[in-house]
C-alpha positions in Angstrom: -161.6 -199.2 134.8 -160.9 -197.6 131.8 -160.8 -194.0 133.0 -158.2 -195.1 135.3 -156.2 -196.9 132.6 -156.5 -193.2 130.6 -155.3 -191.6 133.7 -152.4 -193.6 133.8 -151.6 -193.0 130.4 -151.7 -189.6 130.5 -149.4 -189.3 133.6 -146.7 -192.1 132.3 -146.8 -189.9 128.9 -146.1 -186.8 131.1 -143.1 -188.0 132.7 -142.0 -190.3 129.7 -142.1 -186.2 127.9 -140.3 -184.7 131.2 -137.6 -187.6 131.2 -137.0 -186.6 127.5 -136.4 -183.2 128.3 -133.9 -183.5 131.2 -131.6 -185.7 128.9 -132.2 -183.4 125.7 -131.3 -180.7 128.7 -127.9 -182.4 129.6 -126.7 -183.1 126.0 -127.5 -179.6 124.9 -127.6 -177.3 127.9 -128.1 -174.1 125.7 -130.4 -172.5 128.2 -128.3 -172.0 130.8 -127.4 -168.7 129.8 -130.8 -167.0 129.0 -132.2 -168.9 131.8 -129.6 -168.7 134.5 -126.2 -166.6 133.1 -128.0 -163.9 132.2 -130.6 -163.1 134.7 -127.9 -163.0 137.4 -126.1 -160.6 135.3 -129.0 -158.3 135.2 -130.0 -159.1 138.7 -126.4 -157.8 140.1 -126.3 -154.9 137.6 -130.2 -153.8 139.4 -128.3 -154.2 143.1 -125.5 -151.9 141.6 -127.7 -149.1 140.2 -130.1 -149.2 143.3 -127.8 -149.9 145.9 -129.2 -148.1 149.3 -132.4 -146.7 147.1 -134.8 -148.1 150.2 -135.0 -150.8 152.5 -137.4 -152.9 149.9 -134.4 -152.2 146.5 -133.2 -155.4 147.2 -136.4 -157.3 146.7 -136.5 -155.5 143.1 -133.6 -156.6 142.1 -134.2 -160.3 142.8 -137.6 -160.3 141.9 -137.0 -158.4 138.5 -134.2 -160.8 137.3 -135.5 -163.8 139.2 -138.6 -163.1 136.7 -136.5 -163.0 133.7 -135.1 -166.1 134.4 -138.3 -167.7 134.4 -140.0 -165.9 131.9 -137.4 -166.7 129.4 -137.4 -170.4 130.0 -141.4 -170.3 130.0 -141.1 -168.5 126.2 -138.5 -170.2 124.9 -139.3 -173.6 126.3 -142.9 -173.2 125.3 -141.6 -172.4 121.6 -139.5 -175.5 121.6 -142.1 -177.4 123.6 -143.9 -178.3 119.8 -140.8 -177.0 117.9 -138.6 -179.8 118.3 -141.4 -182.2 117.2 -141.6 -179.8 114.0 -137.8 -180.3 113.4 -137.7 -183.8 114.0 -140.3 -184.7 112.5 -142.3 -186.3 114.9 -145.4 -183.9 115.5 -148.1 -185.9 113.5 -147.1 -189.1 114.2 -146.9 -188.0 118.6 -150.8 -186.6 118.3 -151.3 -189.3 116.4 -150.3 -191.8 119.9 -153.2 -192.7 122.2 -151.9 -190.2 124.7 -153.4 -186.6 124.1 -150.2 -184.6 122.5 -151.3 -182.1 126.1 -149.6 -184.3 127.8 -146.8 -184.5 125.7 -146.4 -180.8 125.6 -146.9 -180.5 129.6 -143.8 -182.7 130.6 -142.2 -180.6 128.3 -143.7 -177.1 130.1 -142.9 -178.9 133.8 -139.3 -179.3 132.9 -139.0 -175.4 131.7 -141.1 -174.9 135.5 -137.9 -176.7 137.2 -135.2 -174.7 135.1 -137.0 -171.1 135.8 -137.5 -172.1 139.6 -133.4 -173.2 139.5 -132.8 -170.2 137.5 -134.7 -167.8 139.9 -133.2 -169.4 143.0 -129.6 -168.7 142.0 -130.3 -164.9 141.4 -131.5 -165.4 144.8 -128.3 -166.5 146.0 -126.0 -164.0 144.2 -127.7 -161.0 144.7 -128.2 -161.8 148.7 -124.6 -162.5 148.6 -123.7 -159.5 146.8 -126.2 -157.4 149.4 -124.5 -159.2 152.3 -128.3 -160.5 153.6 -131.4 -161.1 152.4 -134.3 -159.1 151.5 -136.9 -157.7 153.8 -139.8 -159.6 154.0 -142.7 -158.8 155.4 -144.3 -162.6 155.4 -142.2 -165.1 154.2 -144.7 -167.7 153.9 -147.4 -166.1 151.7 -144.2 -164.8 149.2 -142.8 -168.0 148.7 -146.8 -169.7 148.1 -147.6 -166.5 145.3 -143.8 -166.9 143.7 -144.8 -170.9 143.4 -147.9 -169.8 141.8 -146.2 -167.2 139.3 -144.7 -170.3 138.0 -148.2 -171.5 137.2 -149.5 -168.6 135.4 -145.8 -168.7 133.3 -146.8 -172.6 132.9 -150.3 -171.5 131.6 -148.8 -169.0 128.9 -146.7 -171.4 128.0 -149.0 -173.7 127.2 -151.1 -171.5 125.4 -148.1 -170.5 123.2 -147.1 -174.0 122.7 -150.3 -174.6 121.1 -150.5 -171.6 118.9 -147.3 -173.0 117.8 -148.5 -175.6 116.0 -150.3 -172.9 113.4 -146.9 -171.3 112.6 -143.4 -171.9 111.5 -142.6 -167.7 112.7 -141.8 -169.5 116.7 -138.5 -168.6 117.0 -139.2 -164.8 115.5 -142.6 -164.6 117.7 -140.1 -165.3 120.2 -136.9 -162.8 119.8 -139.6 -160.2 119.0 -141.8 -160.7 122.1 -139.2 -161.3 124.9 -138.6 -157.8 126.1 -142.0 -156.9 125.5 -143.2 -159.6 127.4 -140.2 -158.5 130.5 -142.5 -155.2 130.4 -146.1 -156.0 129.4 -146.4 -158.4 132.5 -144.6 -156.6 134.9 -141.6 -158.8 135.2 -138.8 -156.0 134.8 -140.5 -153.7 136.6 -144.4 -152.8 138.4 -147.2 -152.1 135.3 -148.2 -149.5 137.0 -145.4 -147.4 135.7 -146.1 -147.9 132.0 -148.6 -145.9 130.3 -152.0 -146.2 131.2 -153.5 -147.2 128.0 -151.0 -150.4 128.3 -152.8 -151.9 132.0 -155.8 -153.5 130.1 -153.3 -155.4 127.7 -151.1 -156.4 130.6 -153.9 -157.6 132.0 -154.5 -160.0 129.5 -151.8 -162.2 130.9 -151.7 -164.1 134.2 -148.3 -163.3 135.3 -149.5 -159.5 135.5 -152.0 -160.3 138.0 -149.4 -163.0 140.1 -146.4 -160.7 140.0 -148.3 -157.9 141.2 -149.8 -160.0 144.0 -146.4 -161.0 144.8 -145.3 -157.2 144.9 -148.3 -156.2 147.7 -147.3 -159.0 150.2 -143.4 -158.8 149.4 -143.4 -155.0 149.3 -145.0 -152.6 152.1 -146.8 -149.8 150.4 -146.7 -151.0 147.6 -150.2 -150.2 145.7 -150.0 -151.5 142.2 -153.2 -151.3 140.4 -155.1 -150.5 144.0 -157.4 -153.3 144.7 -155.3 -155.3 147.0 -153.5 -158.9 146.3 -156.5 -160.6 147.3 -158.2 -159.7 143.9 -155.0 -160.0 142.0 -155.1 -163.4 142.7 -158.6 -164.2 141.7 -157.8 -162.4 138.8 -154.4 -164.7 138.3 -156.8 -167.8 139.0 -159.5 -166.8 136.7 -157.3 -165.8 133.5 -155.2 -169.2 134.2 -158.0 -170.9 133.9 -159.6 -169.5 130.7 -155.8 -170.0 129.2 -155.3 -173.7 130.1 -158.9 -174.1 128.3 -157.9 -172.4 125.1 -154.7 -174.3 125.4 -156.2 -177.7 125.5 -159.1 -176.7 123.1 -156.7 -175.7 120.7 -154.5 -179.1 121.0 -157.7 -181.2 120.7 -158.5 -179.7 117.3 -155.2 -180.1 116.0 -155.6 -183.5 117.0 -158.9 -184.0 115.4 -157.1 -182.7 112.6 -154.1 -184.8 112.0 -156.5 -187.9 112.5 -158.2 -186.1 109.6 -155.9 -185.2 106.9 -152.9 -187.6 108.5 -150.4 -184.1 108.4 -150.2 -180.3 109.3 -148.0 -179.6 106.1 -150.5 -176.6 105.2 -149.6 -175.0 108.9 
């Protein structure tokens, strides 16, 4: 009975969060350009510079700037995700609540989910427009169940961020420094593959490296990536997932175990 009260909890704390950040959305809708302004910028300028490069160009185009559009939100967002309790001055006393701050933080992450998939699904629509059809695809179906699951592996780095967070007042530089490298490290701008060599064990570090380059083999034909198929790219975007939503929530437990401790985070 009381494992389903905590259940409960949890999920009414994760949409009371998501709620929050829809209306915090609408009153200061700041996001909208690097989440959706921008990206369809970059995504019409791509079309431009490859127009009639290949039969596949088009499927760059949107999938480079569609990734930017959620990559952004999923930094940013995650930055902001503990930031604004920072700010306000409401991070102790939230971990503090019965609720595990997690699930604060994941309403928080879902919201930044729905913007990047909004974001990523206009790009869609301009650049096809601007092409006059839309991209070649090979199988539909699989593309649109590994772009769903990008999203997670974003979610996952997000959280992971949100978290370290809490150990630093540097979010908002971590952020404008790490963007663009982020864009290349993971493969968002462009395939890893084409970076120097000595940079494909760091990229692989990240999640979205192995989802986006899953997405590439079943989106792109002939494409070869890092050349052991998209069947072990997504094991590999399963496995790291995993390992990141468990630093993620170890990390939150501790700073909860500390601010029931000391009562503060004013050394962090």
């Amino acid at each position: 009975m009381a494992l389903a009260a905590g259940e409960v909890s949890r999920l009414r704390t994760t949409v009371a969060s998501l709620r929050l950040a829809v209306l915090q959305f609408m009153a200061d809708p700041q996001w909208l350009v690097p989440s959706m302004i921008a990206p369809v910028i970059f995504g019409l300028v791509s079309f431009e510079l490859f127009r009639g490069a290949g039969p596949y160009f088009l499927t760059y185009a949107i999938l480079g700037a569609g990734m930017m559009s959620m990559w952004g939100q999923t930094l940013y967002g995650s930055g902001w995700a503990t930031g604004q309790d920072r700010v306000f001055g409401t991070l102790e006393p939230t971990i503090q609540s019965p609720s595990p701050y997690l699930y604060v933080v994941l309403g928080r992450i879902l919201w930044n989910i729905v913007i990047g998939l909004v974001g990523g699904g206009i790009v869609y629509g301009v650049v096809v427009v601007a092409a006059g059809g839309p991209p070649a695809l090979p199988n539909p179906a699989l593309f649109v169940v590994l772009f769903l699951f990008v999203m997670v592996t974003l979610a996952s780095v997000g959280v992971l961020f949100a978290a370290a967070y809490v150990y630093t007042r540097y979010a908002g530089f971590i952020q404008n420094i790490g963007e663009f490298a982020f864009y290349v490290g993971t493969g968002c701008m462009f395939p890893v593959i084409l970076l120097p060599f000595w940079t494909n064990p760091i990229a692989l570090l990240f999640p979205p490296t192995w989802a986006l380059d899953a997405l590439r083999y079943v989106s792109i034909p002939g494409y070869t990536g890092f050349g052991w198929g998209w069947q072990v790219d997504l094991v590999g975007a399963v496995v790291s997932t995993a390992v990141y939503a468990g630093i993620a929530g170890g990390i939150f437990h501790r700073v909860e175990r500390h601010v029931l401790e000391v009562g503060n985070l004013s050394e962090y």
